[in-house]
N, C-alpha and C positions, 0 to 999 in steps of 0.2 A: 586616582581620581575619586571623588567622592559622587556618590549617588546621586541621580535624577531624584528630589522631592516628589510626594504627588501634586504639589501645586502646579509645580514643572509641569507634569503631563494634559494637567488641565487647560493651559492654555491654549488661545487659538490660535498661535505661531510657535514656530520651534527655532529657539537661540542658542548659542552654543553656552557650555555647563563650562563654567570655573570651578575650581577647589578653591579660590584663594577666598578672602574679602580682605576685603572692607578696611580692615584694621587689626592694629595689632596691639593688641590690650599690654597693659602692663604689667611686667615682670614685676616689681613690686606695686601691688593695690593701693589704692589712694585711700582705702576705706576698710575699715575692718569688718562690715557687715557683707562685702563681698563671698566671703567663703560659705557665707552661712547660707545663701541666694542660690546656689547651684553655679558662681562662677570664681574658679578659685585658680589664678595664674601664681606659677613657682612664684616665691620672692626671691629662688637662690635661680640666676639666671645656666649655670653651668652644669643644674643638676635636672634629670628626666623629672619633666612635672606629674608624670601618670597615675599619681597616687594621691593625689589632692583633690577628687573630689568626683562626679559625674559632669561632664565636658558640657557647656551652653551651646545647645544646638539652634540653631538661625536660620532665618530662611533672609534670601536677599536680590532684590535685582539691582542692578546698575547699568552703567556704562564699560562698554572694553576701548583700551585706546591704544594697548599693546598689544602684543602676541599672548596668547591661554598661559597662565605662569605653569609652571611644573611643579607639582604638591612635592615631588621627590626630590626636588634640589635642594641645597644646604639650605637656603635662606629660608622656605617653607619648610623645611623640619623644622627648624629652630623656633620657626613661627609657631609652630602645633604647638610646641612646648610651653612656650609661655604665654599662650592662650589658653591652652587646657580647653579650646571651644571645636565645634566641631560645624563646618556650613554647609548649608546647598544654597549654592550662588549661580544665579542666572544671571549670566553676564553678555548684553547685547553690542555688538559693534557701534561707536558711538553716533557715526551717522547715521543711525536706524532707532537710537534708542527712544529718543521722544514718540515718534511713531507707535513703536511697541507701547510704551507708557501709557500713549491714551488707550489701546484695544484694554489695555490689563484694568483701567482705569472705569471703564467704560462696561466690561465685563465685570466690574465690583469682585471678582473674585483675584486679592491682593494677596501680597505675601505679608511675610513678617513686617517685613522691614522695606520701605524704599530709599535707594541712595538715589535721589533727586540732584541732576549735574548742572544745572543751570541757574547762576547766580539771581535771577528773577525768576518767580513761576507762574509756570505758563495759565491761563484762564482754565483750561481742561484740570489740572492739579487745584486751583483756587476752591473752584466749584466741588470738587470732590472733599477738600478739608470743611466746606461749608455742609456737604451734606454729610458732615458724619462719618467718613470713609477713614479718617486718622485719629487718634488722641491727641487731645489738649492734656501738653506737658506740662502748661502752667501749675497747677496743682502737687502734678510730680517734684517741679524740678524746687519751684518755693524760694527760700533766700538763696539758692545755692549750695548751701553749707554742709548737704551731704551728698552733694560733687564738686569738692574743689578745684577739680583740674579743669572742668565747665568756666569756674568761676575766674581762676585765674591765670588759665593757661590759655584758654581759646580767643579767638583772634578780638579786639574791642568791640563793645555792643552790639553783637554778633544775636542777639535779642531781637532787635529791633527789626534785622533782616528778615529772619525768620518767624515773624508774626501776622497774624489774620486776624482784622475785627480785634486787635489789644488782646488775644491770648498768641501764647508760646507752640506751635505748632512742631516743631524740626529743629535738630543739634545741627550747631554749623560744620562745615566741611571746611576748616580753616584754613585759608591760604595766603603769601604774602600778599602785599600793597601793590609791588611792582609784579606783571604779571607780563601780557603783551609787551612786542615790540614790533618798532618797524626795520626789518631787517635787510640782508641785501646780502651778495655774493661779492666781498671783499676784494678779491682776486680779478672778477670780472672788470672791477672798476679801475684796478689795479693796470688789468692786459688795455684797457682801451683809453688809458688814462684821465679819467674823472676823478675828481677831485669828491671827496666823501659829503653827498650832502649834509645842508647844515636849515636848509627852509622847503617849502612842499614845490617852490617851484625849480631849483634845483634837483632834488630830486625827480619829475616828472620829466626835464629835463634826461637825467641819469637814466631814467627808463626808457627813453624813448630812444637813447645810445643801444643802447644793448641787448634792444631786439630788431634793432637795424643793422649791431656792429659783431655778429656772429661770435660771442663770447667761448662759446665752447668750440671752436673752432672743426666744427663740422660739415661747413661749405654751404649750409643751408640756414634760411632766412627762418625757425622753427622755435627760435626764445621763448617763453615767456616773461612778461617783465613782472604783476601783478598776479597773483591769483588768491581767493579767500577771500573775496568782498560779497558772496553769496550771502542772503540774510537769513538762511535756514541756520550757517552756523556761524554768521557774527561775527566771526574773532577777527576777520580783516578792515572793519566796519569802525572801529570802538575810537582809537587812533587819530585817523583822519578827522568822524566827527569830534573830538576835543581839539583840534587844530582850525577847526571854524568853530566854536565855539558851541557848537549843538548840546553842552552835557550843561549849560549853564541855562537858570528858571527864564523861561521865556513868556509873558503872559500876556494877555489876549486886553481886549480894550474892558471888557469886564470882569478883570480881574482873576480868570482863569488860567492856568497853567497848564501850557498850552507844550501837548505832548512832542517829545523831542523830534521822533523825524518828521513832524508836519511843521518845523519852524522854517524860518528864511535862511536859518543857518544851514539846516541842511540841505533843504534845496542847491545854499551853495555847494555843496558837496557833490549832488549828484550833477552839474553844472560841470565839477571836476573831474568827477568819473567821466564824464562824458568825451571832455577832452583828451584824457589819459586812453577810453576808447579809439578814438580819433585816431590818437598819434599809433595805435597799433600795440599799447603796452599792456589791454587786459585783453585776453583771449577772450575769440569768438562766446565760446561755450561755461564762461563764468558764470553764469544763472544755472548751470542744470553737472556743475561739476562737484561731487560728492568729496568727504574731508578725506578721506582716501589716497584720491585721486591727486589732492591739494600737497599733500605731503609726500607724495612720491614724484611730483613734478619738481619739488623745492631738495628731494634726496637722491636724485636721478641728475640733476642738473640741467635741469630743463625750464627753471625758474628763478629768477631772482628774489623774487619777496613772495615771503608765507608769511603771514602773521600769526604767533603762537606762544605759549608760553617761553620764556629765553632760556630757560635748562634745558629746552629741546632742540638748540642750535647746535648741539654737539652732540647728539645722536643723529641728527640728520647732515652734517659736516662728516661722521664717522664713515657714514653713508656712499656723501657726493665723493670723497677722497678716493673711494674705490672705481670712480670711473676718472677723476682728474687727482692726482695726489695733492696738487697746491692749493684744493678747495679750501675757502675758510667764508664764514657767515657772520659778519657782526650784528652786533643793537646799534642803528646809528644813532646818534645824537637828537635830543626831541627838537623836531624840526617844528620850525615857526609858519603859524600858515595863519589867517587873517585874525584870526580871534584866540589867538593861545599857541599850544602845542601839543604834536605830535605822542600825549600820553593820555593814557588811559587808566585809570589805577584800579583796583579791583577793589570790593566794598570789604573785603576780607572774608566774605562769604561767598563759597564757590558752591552755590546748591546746597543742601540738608540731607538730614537723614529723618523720613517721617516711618512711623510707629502703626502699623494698621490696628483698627478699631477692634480686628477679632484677635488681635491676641489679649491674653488674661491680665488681668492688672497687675497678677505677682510677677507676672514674667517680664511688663513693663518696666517691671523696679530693676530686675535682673539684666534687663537692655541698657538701662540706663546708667548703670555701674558700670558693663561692659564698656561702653564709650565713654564714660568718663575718664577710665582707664587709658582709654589710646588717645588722650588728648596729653597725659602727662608726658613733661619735657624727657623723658627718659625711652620711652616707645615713638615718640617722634625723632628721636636721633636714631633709635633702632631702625624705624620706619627709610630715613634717608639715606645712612650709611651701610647697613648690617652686620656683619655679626665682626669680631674683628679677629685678625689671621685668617679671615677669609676670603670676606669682600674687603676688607680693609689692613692696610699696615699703619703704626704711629711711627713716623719717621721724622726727625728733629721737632716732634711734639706739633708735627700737622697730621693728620687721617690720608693716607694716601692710597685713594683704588685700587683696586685688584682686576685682573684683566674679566674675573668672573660678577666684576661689579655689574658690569655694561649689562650682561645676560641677562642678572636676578633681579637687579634692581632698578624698576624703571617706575612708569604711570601707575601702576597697576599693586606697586609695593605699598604706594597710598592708598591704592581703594578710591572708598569709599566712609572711609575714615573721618572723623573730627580731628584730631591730629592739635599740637599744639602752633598757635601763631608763630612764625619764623619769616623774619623782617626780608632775611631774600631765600625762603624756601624754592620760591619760581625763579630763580634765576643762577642760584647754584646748581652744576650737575655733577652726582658724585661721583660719577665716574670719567670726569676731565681730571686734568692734571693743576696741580696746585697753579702756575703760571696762567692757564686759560680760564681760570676761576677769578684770579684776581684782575685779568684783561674786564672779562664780562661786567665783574664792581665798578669797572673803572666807565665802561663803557654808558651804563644806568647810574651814575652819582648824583645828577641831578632831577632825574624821573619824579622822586616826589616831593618834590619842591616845584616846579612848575603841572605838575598831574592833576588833573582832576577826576569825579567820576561818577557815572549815569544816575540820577538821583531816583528815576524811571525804576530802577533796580527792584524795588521794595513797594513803591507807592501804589495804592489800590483805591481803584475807581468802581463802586458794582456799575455805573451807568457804562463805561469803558470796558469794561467786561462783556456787557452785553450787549455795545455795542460793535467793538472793533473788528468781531470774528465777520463780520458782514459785509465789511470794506477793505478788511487787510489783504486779501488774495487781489483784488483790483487793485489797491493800492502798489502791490509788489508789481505785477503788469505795467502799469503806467513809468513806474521809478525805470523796470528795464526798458521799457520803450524810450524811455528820455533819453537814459545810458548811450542805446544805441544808434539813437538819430531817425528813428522811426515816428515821435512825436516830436514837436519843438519845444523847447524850454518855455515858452509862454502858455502852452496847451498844457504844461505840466503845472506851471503856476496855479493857473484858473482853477486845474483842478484841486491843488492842495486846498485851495481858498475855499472851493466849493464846500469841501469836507470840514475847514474850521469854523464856519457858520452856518454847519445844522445845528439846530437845537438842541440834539442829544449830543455831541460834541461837547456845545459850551457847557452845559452841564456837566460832561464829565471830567471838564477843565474847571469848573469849579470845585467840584469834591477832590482833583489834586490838589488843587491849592491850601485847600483847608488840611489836609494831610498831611502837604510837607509844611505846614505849618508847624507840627507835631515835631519834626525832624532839625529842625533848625539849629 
């Protein structure tokens, strides 16, 4: 394990210390001024790097969404090697990591480097880039041309995500297009015989089977059907609203663009949460159940639908098969629900990497090559696969895992990484088997062709900035109140309405307008 930083000690919480990060630079440089900068990865990848140069030391928070990797396992040798970098990485459980963000935020005393996990940033992060707290990379980064793999590797205008006020703040964390799905326990549907939904009302139906129809066949009424619709982490949320149409510009009578969950579309959604409550198919305790908790109820077999990235239905398949052998988890098909479908598609930006203001500008350069580095298509296959005869065999000229794939290489192999664009990085998992990989293709072939996705992602309001944080904690109250039948959907109306015709509101539904004007 690599050493506690003093940053580390300084802060006002204690998380648990990674060796890994973030990325993993490239075994051949994109750039030949790399070596000269203090970061100098082998180009021969089979040869010990130790001799090329004094190691890029980093400092780094993130997110953890796996288990602490093992510095000593093969895939982490291999990594030191052709990285030649050396980290201290503070890596927070991901349910806790925004939390921690803003204290470290808040405390101004930052690290290197923050891997920022959330494809939108939050107001606490906004605020902080406006006071100064990061570098503006615009300057740095300029046409490109001396980081090509920035330029032509990383996922499309991945620029535009990661900007504040018209400068370059943050390198993208590139992800594919198809990201989410809405999933389900194959087999369940199988034992009680449903028929695989194909619209939202079939499936609500499908749910409300089988947590009536004791799928795990344990004698007890204990299913869950739903879980992940919590809005602290989103991912069950995203889906649904692009199936009533919520991700599409909705604007106000003066011409304001009028923020996604205060439209009628969503209302209809929580209208359908509501019923989906009703019928018994979201658990009591959805509002206050951690991702944690979310994922070991969907690997446990205790749940039908988790919504997550779909490379991760076969770690958590790997999982539920040790309590039922026939478990199996598909993508169903993008179900049809009043205004669209059942997809969600990711902007190709899955959160940044932002650059604190106190490190030195040369060593800015020297960051900045680093990651240009682990955007090239050659460490993004390492990144997926690893190393081969080890995690992987080439067998009739496919990559076929190794049972030590499952171990080394998981969430956390990517980091916190820029990594290069890969059209189904989220949906291949390299350690299924050739057959389950090309089911899951089969399953998403038309995700982005009827997809669409939250334009909310990027767009920035200072009036909505300053006003949202004052309503949004009430606002989350009333949505569950609705959910659970504790206010009526009229009492929920009034109130949305109340809130789109404050003044400060329309306002800051006019300055989206004007912004995604910019986007079009």
């Amino acid at each position: 394990m690599l050493s506690k930083g003093k940053w580390q000690k300084s802060t006002s919480f204690s998380v648990a210390v990674c060796c890994m990060l973030v990325v993993l630079a490239s075994g051949c440089s994109s750039n030949g001024n790399v070596a000269k900068e203090g970061f100098s990865p082998s180009n021969d990848k089979t040869k010990d790097s130790s001799n090329v140069g004094v190691p890029l030391q980093l400092q780094i928070f993130g997110g953890l969404y796996n288990e602490m990797p093992d510095m000593n396992n093969a895939y982490w040798k291999e990594y030191q090697k052709r990285l030649n970098v050396k980290l201290d990485a503070n890596w927070v459980p991901s349910g806790e990591v925004m939390a921690k963000l803003d204290l470290i935020l808040a405390s101004g005393d930052l690290p290197e480097v923050i891997a920022y996990p959330n494809p939108g940033l939050s107001i606490n992060m906004i605020n902080a880039i406006r006071n100064g707290a990061f570098w503006d990379l615009t300057p740095f980064l300029g046409d490109m041309s001396q980081y090509p793999n920035l330029k032509n590797s990383a996922s499309p205008n991945w620029t535009k995500f990661l900007s504040v006020d018209g400068k370059i703040y943050g390198l993208p964390r590139s992800r594919s297009l198809i990201n989410n799905a809405v999933n389900i326990r194959k087999d369940w549907l199988n034992k009680l015989g449903i028929p695989v939904p194909t619209t939202l009302d079939e499936y609500r139906n499908a749910l409300k089977q089988i947590v009536n129809g004791d799928p795990d066949g344990n004698g007890k009424k204990d299913t869950m059907g739903l879980v992940g619709i919590n809005e602290s982490t989103g991912e069950g949320v995203g889906p649904f609203e692009a199936a009533f149409g919520g991700f599409a510009p909705h604007y106000d009578n003066e011409g304001g663009l009028v923020w996604h969950e205060l439209t009628n579309e969503y209302t209809s959604l929580i209208e359908w949460y509501r019923q989906l409550y009703q019928d018994g198919s979201i658990p009591k305790e959805f509002m206050v159940m951690k991702r944690t908790q979310m994922e070991e109820a969907i690997s446990t077999g205790r749940a039908a639908t988790y919504m997550r990235s779909i490379k991760y239905h076969y770690n958590y398949e790997v999982q539920a098969k040790k309590i039922k052998p026939e478990a199996q988890i598909i993508a169903l098909p993008p179900l049809k629900g009043p205004r669209g479908y059942s997809v969600e598609l990711s902007s190709g930006v899955n959160g940044g990497i932002f650059i604190s203001k106190k490190v030195p500008e040369a060593k800015v350069k020297q960051i900045l090559k680093y990651f240009d580095s682990t955007t090239s298509p050659e460490i993004t296959d390492f990144a997926y696969n690893g190393i081969e005869g080890v995690h992987y065999n080439i067998i009739n000229g496919q990559k076929v895992p190794t049972e030590l794939s499952l171990k080394e290489i998981n969430t956390m192999s990517l980091g916190a990484g820029t990594m290069a664009y890969v059209k189904l990085g989220f949906v291949d998992n390299t350690a299924a088997p050739k057959e389950y990989l090309e089911e899951k293709r089969k399953q998403v072939a038309d995700y982005e062709k009827v997809g669409v996705y939250n334009i909310f992602t990027w767009l920035i309001s200072d009036t909505w900035v300053k006003t949202w944080p004052k309503y949004s904690n009430e606002w989350k109250t009333m949505m569950t109140q609705a959910i659970v039948g504790q206010i009526s959907m009229d009492d929920y109306k009034s109130y949305v309405n109340k809130l789109n015709n404050l003044p400060e509101f329309k306002q800051a539904y006019k300055e989206f307008a004007k912004a995604y004007s910019y986007y079009k």
